[in-house]
C-alpha positions as a Markdown table, in Angstrom:
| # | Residue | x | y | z |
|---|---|---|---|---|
| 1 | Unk | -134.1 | 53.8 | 25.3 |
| 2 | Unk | -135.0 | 57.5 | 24.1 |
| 3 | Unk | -132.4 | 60.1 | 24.6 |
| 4 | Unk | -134.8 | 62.1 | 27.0 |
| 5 | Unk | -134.7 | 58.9 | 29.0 |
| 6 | Unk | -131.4 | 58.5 | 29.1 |
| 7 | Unk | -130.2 | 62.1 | 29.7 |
| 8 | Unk | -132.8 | 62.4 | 32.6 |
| 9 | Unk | -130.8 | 59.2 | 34.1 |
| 10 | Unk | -127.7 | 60.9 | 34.1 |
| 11 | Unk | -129.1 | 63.9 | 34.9 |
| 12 | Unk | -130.6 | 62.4 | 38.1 |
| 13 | Unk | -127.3 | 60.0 | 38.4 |
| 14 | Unk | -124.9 | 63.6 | 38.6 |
| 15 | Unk | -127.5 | 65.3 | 40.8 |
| 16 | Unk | -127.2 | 62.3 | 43.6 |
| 17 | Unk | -131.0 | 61.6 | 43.4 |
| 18 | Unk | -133.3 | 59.7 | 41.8 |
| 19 | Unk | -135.7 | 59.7 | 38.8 |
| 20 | Unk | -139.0 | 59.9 | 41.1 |
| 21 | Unk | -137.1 | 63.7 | 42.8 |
| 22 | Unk | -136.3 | 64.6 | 39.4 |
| 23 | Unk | -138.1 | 66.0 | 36.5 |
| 24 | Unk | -138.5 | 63.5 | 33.7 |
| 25 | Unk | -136.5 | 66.1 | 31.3 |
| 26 | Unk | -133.8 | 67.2 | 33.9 |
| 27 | Unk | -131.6 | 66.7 | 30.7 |
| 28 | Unk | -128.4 | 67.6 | 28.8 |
| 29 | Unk | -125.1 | 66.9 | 31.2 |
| 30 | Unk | -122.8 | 68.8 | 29.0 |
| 31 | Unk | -121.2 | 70.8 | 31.5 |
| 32 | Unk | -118.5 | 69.5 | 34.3 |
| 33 | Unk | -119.4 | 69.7 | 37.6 |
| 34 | Unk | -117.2 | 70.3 | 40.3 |
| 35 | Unk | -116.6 | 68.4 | 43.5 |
| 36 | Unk | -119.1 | 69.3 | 46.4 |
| 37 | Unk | -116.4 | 71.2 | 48.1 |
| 38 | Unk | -115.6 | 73.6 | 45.4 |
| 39 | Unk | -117.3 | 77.3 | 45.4 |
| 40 | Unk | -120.6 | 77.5 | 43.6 |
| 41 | Unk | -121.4 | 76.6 | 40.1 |
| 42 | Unk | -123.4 | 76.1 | 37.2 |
| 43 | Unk | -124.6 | 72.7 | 36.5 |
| 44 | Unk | -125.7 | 71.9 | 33.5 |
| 45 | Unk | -129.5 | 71.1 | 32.6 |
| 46 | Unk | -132.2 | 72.2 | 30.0 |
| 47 | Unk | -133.7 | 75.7 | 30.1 |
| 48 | Unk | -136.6 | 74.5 | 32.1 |
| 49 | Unk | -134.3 | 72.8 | 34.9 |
| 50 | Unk | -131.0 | 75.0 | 36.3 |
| 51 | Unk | -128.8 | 73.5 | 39.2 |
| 52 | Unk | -125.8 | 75.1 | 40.6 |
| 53 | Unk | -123.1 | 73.0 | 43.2 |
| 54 | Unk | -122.5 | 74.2 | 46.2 |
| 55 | Unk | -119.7 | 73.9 | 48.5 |
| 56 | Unk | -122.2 | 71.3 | 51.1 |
| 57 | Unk | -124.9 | 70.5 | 48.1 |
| 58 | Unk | -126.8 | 71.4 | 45.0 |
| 59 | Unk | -129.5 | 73.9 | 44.1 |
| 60 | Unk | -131.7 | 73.1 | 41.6 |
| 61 | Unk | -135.2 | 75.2 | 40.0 |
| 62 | Unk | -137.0 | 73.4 | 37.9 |
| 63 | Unk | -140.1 | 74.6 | 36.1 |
| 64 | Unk | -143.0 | 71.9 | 35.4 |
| 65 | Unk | -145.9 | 71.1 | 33.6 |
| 66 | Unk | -149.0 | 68.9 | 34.2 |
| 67 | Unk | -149.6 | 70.4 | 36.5 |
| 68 | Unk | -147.8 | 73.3 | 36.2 |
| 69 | Unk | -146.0 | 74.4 | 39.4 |
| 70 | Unk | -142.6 | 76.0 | 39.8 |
| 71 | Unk | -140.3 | 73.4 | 42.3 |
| 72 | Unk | -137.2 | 73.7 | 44.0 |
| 73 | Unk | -134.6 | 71.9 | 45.7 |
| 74 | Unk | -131.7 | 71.1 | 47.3 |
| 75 | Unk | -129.5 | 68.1 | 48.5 |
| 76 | Unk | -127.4 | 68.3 | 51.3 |
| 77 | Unk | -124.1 | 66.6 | 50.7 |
| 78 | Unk | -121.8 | 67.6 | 53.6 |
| 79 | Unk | -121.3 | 69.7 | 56.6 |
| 80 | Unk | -123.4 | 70.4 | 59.8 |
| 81 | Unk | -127.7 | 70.8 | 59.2 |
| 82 | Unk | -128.9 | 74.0 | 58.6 |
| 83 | Unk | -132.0 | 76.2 | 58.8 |
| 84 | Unk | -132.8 | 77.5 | 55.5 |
| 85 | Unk | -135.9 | 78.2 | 53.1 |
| 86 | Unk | -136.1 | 78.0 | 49.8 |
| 87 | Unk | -137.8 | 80.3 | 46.9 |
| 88 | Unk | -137.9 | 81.7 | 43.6 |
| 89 | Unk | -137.5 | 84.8 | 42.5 |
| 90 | Unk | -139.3 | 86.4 | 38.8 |
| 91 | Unk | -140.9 | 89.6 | 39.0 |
| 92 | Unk | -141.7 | 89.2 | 43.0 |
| 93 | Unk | -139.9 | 86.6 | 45.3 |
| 94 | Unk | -141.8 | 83.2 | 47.0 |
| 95 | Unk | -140.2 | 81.5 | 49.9 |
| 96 | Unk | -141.4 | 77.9 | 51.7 |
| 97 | Unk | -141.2 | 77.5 | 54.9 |
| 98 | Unk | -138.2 | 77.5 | 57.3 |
| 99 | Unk | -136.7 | 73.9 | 57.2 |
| 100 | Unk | -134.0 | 72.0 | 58.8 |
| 101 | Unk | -131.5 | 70.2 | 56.5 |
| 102 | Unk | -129.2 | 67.6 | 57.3 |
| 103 | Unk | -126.8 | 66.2 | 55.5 |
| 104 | Unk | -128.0 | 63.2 | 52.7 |
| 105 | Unk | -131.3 | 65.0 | 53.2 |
| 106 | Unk | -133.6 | 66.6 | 50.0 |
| 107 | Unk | -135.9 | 69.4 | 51.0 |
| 108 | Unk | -138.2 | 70.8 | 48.3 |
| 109 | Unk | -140.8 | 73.6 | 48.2 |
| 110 | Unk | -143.3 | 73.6 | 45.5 |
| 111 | Unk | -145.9 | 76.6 | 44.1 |
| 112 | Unk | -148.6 | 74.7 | 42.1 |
| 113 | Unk | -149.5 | 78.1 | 39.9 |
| 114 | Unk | -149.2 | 78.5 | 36.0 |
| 115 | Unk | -145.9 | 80.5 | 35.4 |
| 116 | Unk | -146.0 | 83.1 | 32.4 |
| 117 | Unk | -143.1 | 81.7 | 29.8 |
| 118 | Unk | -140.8 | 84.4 | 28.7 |
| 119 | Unk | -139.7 | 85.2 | 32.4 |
| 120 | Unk | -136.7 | 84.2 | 34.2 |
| 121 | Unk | -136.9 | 81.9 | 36.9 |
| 122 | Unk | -134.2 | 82.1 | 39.8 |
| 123 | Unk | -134.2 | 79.0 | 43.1 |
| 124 | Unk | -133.4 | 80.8 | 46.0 |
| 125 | Unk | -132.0 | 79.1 | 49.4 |
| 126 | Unk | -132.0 | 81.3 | 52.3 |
| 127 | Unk | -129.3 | 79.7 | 54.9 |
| 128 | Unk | -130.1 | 81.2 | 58.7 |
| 129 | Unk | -127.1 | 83.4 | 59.7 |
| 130 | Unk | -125.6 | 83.5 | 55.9 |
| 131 | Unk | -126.2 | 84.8 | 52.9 |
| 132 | Unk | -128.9 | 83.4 | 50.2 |
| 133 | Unk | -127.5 | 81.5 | 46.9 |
| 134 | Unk | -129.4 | 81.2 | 43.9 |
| 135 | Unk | -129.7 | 79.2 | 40.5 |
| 136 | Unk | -129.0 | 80.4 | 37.5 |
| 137 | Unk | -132.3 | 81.5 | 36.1 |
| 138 | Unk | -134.7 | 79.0 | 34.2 |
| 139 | Unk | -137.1 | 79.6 | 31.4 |
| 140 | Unk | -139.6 | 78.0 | 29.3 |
């Protein structure tokens, strides 16, 4: 088995999805992620893929070609649904649609747009009634 193929397994294995939700070079699980109550952090991926954990789930950006398209998501791990979009933010900021989110749910938005490299990427998830959390930024 390659090594891209085997880091996107545990990529997708740590991120609680699976390979068909996950970009084929969601790669590189260097970091250690916390337990999903634990304040936000970085969770580790390539430069084209950022997650952070979050206290109910995980964020994630992830930047794609063939087609190109910018995605992102997030998995609800714990606590009561919410209402929430989610973006990106580079030079302007995108959001989806409003969404409801339960928990063992994954909601995605995707822009289907070539994406300039040499920018910073940011996920954005705007939870009704709190504030928005955010990636760490992506680039290709």
């Amino acid at each position: 088995m390659s090594r891209r193929i085997a880091l996107s397994i545990v990529a997708c294995v740590a991120a609680g999805g699976s390979l068909l939700a996950a970009p084929a070079y969601a790669a590189d699980s260097g970091a250690s992620a916390q337990s999903a109550q634990s304040a936000p952090s970085l969770a580790s991926g390539s430069d084209r893929v950022k997650c952070t954990s979050m206290s109910n789930g995980q964020l994630c950006i992830s930047l794609n070609t063939s087609p190109s398209r910018i995605e992102v998501f997030y998995t609800k791990k714990g606590g009561s649904a919410i209402k929430a979009r989610l973006g990106f933010r580079s030079s302007s900021t995108s959001y989806g649609p409003w969404k409801t989110i339960s928990t063992g749910e994954r909601a995605n938005s995707t822009w289907n747009m070539s994406y300039p490299c040499g920018r910073k990427y940011v996920g954005l998830i705007q939870v009704s009634g709190q504030k928005t959390f955010e990636t760490p930024a992506a680039t290709c």
